[in-house]
C-alpha positions in Angstrom: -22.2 19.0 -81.5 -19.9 20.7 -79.4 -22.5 23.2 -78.6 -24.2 20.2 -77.0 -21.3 18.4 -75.5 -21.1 21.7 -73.4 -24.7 22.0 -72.2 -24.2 18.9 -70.6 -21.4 19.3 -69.0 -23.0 22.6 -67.9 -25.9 20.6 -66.2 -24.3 18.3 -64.6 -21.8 21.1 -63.4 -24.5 22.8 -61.9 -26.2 20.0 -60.4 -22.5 19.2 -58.4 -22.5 22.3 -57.3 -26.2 22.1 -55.7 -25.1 18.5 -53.9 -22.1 19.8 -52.7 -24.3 22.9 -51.4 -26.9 20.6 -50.2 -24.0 18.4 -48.5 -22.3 21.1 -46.5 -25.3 22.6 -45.4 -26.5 19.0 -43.8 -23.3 18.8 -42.1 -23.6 22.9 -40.5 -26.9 21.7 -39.5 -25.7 18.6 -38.0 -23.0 19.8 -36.4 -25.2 22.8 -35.3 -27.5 20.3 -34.1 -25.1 17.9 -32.0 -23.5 21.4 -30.4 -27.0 22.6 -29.0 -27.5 18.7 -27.9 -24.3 18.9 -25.9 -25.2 22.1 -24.4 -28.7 21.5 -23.8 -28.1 17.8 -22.4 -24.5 19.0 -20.1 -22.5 15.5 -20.3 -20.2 16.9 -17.7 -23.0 17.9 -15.5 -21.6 21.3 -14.9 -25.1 22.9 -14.0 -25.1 25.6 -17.2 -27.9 25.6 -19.4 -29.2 22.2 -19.1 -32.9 21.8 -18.0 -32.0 18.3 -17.4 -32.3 18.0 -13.5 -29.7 16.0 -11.3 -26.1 15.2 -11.4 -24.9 12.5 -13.3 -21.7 10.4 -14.4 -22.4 10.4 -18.2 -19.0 10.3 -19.6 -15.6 8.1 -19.5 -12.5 9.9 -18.2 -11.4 10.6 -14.9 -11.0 14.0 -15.2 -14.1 14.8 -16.7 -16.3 12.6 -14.6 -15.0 14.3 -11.1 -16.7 17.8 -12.1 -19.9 16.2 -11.7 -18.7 14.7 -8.5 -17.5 17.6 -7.0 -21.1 19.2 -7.2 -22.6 17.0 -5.8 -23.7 18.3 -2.7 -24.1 15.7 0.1 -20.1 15.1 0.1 -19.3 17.5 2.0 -15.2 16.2 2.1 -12.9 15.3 -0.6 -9.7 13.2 -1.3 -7.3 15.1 -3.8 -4.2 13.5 -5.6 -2.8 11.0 -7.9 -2.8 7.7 -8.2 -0.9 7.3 -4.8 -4.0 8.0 -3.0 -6.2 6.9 -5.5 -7.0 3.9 -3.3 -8.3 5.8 -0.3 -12.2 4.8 -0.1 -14.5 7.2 0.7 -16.8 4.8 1.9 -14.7 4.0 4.6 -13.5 7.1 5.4 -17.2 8.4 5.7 -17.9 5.4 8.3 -14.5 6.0 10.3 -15.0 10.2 10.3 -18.8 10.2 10.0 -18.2 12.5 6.9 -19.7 12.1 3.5 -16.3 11.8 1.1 -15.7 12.1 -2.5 -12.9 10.2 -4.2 -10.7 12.8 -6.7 -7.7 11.4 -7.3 -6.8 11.2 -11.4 -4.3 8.8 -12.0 -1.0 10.7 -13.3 -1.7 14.4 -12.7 0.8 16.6 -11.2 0.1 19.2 -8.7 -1.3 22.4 -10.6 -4.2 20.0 -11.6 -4.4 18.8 -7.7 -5.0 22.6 -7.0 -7.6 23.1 -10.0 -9.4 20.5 -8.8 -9.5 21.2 -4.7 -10.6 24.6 -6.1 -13.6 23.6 -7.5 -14.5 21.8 -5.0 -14.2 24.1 -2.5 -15.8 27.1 -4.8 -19.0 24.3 -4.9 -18.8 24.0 -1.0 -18.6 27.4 0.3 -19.6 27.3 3.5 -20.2 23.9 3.5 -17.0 22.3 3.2 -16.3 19.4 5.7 -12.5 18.7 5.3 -9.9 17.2 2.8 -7.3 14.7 2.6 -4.7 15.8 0.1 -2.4 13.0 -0.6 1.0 14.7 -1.8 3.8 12.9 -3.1 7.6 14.3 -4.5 6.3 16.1 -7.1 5.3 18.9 -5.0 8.9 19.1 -4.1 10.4 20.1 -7.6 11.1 23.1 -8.2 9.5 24.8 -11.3 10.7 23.7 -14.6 12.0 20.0 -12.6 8.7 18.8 -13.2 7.6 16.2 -15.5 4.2 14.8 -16.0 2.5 12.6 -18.7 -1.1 15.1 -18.0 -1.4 17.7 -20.7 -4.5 17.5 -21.7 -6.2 18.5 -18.3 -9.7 20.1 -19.1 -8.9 23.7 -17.0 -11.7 24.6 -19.4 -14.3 22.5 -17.5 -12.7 23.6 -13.7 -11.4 27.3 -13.7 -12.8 28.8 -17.0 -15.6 31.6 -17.9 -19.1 30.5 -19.6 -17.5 31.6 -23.1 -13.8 29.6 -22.8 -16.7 26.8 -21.7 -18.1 26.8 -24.6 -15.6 27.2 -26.8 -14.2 23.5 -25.5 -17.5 21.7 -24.8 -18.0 20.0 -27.8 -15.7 17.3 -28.6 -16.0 13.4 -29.5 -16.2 12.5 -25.8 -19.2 15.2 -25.6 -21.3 13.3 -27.8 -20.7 10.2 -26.1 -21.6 11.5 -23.1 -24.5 13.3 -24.6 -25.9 10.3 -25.7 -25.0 8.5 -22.2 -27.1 11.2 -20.5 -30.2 10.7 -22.7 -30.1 7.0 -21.9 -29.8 7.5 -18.0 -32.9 10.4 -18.2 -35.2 8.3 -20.4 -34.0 4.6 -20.4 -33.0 4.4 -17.3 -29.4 3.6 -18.1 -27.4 3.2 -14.5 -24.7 5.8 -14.1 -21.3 5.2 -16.0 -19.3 5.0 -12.9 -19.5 5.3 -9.0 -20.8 8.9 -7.9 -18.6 8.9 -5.0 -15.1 8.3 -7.2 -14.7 4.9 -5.4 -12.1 2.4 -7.1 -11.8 -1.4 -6.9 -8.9 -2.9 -5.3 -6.5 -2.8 -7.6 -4.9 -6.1 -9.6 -1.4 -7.1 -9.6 -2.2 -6.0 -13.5 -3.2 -2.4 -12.4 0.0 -1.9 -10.1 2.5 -2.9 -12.7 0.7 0.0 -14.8 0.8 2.7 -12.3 4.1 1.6 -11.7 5.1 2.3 -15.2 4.2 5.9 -14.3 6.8 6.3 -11.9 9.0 8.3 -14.0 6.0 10.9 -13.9 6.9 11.9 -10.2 11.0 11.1 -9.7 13.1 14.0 -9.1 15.4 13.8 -11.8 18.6 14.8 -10.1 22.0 13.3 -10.0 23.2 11.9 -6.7 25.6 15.0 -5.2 26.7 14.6 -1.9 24.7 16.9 1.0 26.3 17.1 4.3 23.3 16.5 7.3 24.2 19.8 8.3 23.3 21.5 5.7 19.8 20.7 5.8 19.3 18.5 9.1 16.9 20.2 11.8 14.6 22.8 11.0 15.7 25.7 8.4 14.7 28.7 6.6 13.1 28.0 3.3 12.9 31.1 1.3 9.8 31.5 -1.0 9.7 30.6 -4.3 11.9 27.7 -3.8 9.3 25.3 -3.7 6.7 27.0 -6.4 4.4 23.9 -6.4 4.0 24.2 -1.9 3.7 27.9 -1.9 0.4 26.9 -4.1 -0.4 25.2 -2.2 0.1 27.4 1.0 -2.0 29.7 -0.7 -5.0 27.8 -1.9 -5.6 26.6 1.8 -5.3 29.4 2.7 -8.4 30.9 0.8 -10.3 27.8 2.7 -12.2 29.1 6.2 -9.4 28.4 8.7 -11.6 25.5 11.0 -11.8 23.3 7.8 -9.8 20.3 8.5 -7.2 19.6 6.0 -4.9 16.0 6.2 -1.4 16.4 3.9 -0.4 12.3 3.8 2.9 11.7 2.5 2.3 7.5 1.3 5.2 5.5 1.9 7.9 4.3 -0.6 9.6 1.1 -0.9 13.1 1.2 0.1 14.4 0.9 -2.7 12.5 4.0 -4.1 13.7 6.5 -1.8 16.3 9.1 -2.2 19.8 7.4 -1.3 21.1 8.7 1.2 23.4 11.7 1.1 22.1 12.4 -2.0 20.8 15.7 -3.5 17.6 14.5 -3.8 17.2 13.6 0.1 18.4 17.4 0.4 15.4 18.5 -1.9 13.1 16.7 -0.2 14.5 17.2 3.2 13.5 20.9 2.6 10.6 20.6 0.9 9.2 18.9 4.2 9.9 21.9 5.7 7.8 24.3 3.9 5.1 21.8 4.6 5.6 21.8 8.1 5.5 25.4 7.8 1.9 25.2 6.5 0.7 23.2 9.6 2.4 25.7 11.8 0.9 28.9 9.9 -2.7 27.1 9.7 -4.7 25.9 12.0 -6.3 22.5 12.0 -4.0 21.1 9.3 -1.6 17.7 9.9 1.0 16.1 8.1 1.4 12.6 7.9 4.9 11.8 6.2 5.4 7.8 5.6 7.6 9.0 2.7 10.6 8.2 4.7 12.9 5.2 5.5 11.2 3.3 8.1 10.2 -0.1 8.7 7.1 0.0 5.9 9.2 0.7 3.1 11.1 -2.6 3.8 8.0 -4.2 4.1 7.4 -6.4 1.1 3.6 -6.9 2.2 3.4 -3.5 1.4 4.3 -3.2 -2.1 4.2 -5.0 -5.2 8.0 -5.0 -4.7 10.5 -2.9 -2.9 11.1 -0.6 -5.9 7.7 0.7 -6.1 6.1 3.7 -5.1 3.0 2.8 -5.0 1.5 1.2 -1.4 -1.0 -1.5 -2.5 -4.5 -2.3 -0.5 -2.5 -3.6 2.9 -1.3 -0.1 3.3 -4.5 1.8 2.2 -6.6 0.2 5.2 -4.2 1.2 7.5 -3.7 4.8 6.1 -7.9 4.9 6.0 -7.7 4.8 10.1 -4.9 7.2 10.3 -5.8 9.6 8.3 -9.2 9.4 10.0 -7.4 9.3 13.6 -5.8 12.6 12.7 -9.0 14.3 11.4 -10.9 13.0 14.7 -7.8 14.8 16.5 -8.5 17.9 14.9 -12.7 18.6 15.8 
């Protein structure tokens, strides 16, 4: 009897063994399955391996959309930055500049994924680039290791990577989605999952509380020291280095052809979110100004705009949400639209 009691258990041993078998090798397939899918199909419309033809917004996620935006090749110009220039729309800015813009800003990013992104752009340009508006804020002015930001997960993978690191990352949850996205807009004729040109909706009193809440992203965390004005009034030597995040900067443009038009916009503050006066952090951003004047003296065809100072805007509650912000709402956006274009027009 025990002889049979341990046939059967042999049996049905064996016969877990061949599900479990059966099992895993249905997932490898599956999994091998989705991976060529993702490849095949490109959610992030990257241009690698896909026989699918055109450019399409197939995924959610800021950050992943824009590659697929940055490609395409009838925007020849490009707004770069956060969510203070997020606003900008390139719709208006092609009418006032007769330009075709792009709309890059991801809310939240600091300025190393600024540069990542203005790169790819301009390595999907060449010679073809028209200009950019780079809307820079105080975070550029931290020196390295001051800097906090709440975007870690930035995709460098999908911007500045080799076809291997590529596909190493490219399959993921999101990649299915937008996998199966992209089969809908080829064959059912799905509409595209966001605006091609990056353009946002005027943003709710909702949506400005929220980016508000962000604020902490961008402060300069330094306690108020006193700075005499003649310390850093007037126009000084900054030595390099001091300003890591600007001497990027001053680099990367520098790697663009020189009669490319480049706009750096400084958005304005409310009064209440400035630097107080005196303190160290009017003295770092004081000098960090001037190694951004320096750019515009070194390169040609650049301007800064800088409404990140206390004028009559920042006590302008039409402006803001409210005086503490530092975030301009739609008032301000229409009137940095024509400036902005006023100072490219300046510059052909």
């Amino acid at each position: 009897m025990s002889s049979s009691i341990s046939s059967s258990d042999g049996i049905d041993s064996g016969r877990w063994r061949r599900w479990i078998v059966r099992f895993l090798a249905s997932v490898l397939c599956a999994v091998a399955a989705g991976y060529a899918a993702t490849v095949l199909c490109d959610p992030y419309s990257t241009g690698r391996f896909s026989p699918l033809n055109g450019i399409d917004i197939a995924i959610s996620g800021r950050a992943l959309q824009n590659y697929a935006r940055l490609r395409v090749a009838r925007f020849d110009s490009a707004i770069i930055g956060n969510s203070h220039g997020l606003y900008i729309d390139p719709l208006q800015m092609d009418a006032f500049t007769g330009r075709h813009f792009v709309q890059l800003g991801i809310t939240g990013i600091g300025a190393d994924v600024q540069l990542a992104v203005a790169r790819a752009f301009a390595r999907e340009r060449q010679e073809m680039l028209g200009s950019l508006v780079w809307v820079v804020d105080d975070g550029w002015c931290a020196r390295d290791g001051e800097f906090a930001h709440d975007y870690d997960h930035f995709p460098f993978w999908l911007y500045e990577s080799s076809t291997r690191a590529y596909l190493l990352h490219v399959f993921s949850i999101d990649a299915i989605q937008g996998t199966l996205y992209c089969l809908g807009i080829h064959f059912l004729h799905w509409p595209q999952f966001a605006e091609l040109n990056g353009r946002w909706a005027a943003p709710t009193n909702a949506e400005l509380s929220a980016i508000e809440s962000k604020r902490s992203a961008f402060a300069l965390h330094h306690d108020p020291a006193p700075a005499t004005s003649a310390s850093y009034g007037g126009r000084r030597e900054v030595p390099t280095g001091e300003y890591a995040f600007v001497d990027r900067l001053e680099s990367a443009l520098a790697e663009l052809d020189p009669q490319t038009p480049v706009v750096l916009f400084f958005m304005p503050y409310g009064a209440a979110a400035l630097p107080q006066s005196g303190s160290h952090a009017e003295a770092v951003l004081a000098q960090c100004k001037v190694r951004f004047d320096d750019i515009v003296r070194v390169r040609p065809r650049t301007s800064v705009i800088d409404h990140f100072v206390d004028n009559p805007i920042a006590h302008d509650p039409r402006y803001f949400s409210d005086l503490t912000s530092n975030h301009v709402g739609v008032p301000y956006f229409k009137i940095a639209e024509r400036e902005i274009a006023s100072a490219l027009g300046a510059m052909r």
